[in-house]
C-alpha positions, 0 to 999 in steps of 0.5 A, spaced: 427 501 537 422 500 533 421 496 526 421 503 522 428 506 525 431 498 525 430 499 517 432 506 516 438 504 519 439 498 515 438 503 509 443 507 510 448 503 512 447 499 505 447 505 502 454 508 505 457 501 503 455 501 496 457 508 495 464 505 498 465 500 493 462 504 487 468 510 488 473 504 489 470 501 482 470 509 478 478 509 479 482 512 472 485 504 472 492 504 468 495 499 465 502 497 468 508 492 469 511 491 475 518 491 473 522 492 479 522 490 487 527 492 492 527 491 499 532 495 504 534 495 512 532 501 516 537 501 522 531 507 527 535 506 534 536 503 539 531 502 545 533 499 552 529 498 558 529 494 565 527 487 567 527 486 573 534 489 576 537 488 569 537 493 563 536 490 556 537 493 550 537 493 543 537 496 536 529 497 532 529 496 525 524 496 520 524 493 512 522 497 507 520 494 500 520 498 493 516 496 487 517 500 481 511 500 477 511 502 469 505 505 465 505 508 459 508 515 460 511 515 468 514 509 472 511 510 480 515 507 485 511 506 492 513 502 498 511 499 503 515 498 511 514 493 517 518 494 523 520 487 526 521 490 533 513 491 532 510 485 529 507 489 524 507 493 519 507 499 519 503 503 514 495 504 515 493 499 510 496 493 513 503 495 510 504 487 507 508 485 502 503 486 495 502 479 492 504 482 485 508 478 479 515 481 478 514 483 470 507 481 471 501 485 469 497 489 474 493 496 474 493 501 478 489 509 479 493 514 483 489 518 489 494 524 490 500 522 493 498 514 493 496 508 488 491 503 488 494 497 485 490 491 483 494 485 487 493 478 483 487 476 487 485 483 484 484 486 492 484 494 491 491 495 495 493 503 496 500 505 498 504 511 498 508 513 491 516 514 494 518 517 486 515 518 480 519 518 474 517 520 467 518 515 462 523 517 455 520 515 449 524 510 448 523 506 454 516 507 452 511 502 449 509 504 443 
């Protein structure tokens, strides 16, 4: 490879990643409240398999945690689940607990069916939205 294909590469991949950030800082960033975290046990089954001449068994369960999250006008609550069994979280974004403030203030953007909410360190977190609930004039703020 020569020296010229070397910094065309080096351009491109600079590029691509400014325009990564670049779309992450053009969201439509609401304020919100976090006002609300649940969590919930998943019973998934049970698994059972052989060790040695032994069978073993046990039931898979996951853990889902809810943050209800008030803007102005609607309330979005979101979740996140891990599965112990696993080790892992299942969701694609790493699934972990969010570092937000119960009644602390945040921002968030909605993408589609998810939010991005910015945690306390300010990471850009996106997890699926589970329920949107408009909020009645008298719940909101004026």
């Amino acid at each position: 490879m020569d020296a010229q294909s070397g910094l065309t590469r080096v351009v491109l991949v600079f590029i691509f990643l400014s325009a990564s950030v670049a779309s992450a800082n053009n969201r439509d960033w609401k304020d919100a409240k976090v006002a609300r975290i649940a969590s919930s046990l998943n019973d998934e089954g049970v698994v059972v398999g052989t060790v040695g001449t032994t069978a073993v068994g046990g039931h898979i369960q996951s853990s889902t945690i809810y943050y209800w999250l008030e803007t102005q006008d609607i309330t979005y609550v979101v979740a996140v689940t891990y599965n112990p069994m696993r080790a892992r979280f299942v969701q694609a974004n790493g699934g972990h607990p969010l570092n937000v403030t119960l009644n602390g203030k945040t921002k968030i953007a909605v993408d589609g069916a998810n939010v991005h909410i910015l945690d306390d360190a300010g990471k850009d977190v996106k997890v699926p939205v589970v329920l949107k609930v408009a909020r009645t004039p008298a719940e909101s703020p004026k």
